[in-house]
C-alpha positions in Angstrom: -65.1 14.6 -10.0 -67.6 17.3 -9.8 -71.5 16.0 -10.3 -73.7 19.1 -9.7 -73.1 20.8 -6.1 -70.8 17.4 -5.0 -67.5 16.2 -5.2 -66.7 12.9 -5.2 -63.4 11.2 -4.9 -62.2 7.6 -4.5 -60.9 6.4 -1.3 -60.1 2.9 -3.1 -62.3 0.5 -5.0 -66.0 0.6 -4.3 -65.7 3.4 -1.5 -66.6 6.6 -2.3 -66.0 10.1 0.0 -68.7 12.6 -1.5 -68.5 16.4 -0.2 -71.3 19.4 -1.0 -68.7 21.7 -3.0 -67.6 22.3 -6.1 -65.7 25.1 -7.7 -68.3 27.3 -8.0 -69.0 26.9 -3.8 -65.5 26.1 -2.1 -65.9 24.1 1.0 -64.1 26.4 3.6 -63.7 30.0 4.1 -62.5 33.6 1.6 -61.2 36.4 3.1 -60.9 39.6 1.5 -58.2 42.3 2.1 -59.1 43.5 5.2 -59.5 39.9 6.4 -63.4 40.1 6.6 -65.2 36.5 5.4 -66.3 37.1 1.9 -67.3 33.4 1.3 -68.5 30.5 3.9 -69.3 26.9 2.8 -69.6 24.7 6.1 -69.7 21.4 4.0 -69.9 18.2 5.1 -69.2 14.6 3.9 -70.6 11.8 2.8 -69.5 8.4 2.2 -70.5 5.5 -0.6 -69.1 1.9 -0.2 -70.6 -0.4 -2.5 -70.2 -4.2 -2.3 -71.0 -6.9 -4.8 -74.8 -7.4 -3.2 -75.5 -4.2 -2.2 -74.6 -0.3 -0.9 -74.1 1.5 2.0 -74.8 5.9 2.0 -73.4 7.1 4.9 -74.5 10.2 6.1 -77.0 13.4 3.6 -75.0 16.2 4.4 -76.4 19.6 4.3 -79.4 20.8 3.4 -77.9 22.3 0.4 -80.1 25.2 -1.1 -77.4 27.2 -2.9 -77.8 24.2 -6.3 -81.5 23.6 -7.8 -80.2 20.3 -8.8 -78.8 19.1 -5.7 -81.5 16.4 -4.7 -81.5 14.8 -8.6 -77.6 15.2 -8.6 -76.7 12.9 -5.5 -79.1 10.5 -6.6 -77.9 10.1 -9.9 -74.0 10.1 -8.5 -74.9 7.7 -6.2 -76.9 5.3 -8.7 -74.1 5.4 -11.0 -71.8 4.2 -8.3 -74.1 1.6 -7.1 -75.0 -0.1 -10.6 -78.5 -1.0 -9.5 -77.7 -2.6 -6.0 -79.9 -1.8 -2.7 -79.3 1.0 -1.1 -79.2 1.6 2.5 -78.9 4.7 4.0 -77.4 5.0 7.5 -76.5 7.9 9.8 -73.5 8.7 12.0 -75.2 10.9 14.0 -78.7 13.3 14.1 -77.6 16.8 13.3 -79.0 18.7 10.1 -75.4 18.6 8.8 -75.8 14.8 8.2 -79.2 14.5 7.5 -79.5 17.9 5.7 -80.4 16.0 2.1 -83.1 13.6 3.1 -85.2 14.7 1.0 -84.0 13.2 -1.7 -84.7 9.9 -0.8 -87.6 9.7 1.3 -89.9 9.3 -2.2 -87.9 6.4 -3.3 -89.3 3.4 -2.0 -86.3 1.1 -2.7 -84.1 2.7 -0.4 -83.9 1.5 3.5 -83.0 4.0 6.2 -80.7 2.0 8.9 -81.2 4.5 12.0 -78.7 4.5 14.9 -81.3 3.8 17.5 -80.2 6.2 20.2 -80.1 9.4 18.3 -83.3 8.6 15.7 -86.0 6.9 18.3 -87.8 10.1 18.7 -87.2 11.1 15.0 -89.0 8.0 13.5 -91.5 10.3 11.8 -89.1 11.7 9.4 -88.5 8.4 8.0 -90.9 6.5 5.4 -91.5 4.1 8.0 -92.0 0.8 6.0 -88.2 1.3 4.9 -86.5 2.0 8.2 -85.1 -0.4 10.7 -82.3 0.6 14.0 -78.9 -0.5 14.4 -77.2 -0.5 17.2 -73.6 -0.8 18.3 -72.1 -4.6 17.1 -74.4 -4.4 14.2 -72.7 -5.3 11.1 -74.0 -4.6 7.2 -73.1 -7.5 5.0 -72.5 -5.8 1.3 -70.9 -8.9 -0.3 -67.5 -8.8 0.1 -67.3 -6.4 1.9 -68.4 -6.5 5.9 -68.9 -2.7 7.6 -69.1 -2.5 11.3 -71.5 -0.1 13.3 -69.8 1.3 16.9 -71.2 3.2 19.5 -68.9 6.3 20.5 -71.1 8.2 22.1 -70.0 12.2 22.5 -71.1 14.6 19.9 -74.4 13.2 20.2 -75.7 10.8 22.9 -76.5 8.4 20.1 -73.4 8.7 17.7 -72.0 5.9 15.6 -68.9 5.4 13.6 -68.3 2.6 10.9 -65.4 0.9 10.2 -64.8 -2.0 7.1 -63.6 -5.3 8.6 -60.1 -6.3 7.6 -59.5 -2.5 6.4 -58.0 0.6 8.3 -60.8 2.6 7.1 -63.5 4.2 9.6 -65.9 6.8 8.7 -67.0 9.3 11.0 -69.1 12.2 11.4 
């Protein structure tokens, strides 16, 4: 399903994948005749797993500047997913490709930011500060139901986490 510059698709109940393409911007590269790159959409993804208390946002993807309605477009995806329940946002990593859309959150005082503590220590300032609390590797986000666990793996970034849903073979990764 396309809402605004996003795609979202169902991994299975209650967990979402969300990407920053849609038809009009292909994620991936177009090559014309001669083989030169006529089009270039580096997106990224996003995930969404909502339990019966509460959600999890994995990762803000780009900055995206090519949609004017991409801040109000994942917010109202990602509210009609998550029926009302608090929203954490969490990180797998600190690279602008993650964090690209946190901008459209950082008014909203409901949300909290769950920052892997390595990577985001230094980075503190970016964060509404009242809202944000570090997780570390072993941490684990109770969403009723539905248990994610936070694991160190550091590598692309000194600091970079994975999550992975208890009792499911389903790990998300930046």
């Amino acid at each position: 399903v396309e809402v605004g510059p996003y795609t979202v698709s169902v991994i299975e109940k209650n967990v979402y994948h969300i990407q920053d393409y849609n038809s009009t911007n292909p994620a991936g590269e177009s090559f014309d005749a001669e083989g030169r790159i006529t089009h270039f959409n580096n997106c990224s993804d996003m995930y969404l797993i909502v339990g019966r208390k509460e959600a999890l946002l994995i990762d803000l993807s780009n900055n995206i500047k090519w949609a004017d309605n991409a801040a109000e477009s994942l917010r109202q995806l990602v509210k009609e997913r998550t029926e009302g329940k608090e929203l954490t946002i969490t990180f797998t990593h600190n690279h602008g490709d993650h964090i690209g859309m946190l901008h459209a959150y950082t008014e909203d005082p409901t949300v909290k930011f769950a920052l892997p503590e390595t990577d985001f220590s230094a980075l503190i300032s970016k964060f509404p500060e009242a809202q944000c609390s570090y997780i570390n590797d072993g941490h684990v986000f109770d969403l009723g139901g539905i248990k994610v666990d936070v694991i160190e793996v550091a590598g692309h970034t000194n600091g970079s986490v994975v999550f992975s849903i208890q009792g499911k073979n389903l790990m998300f990764t930046g």
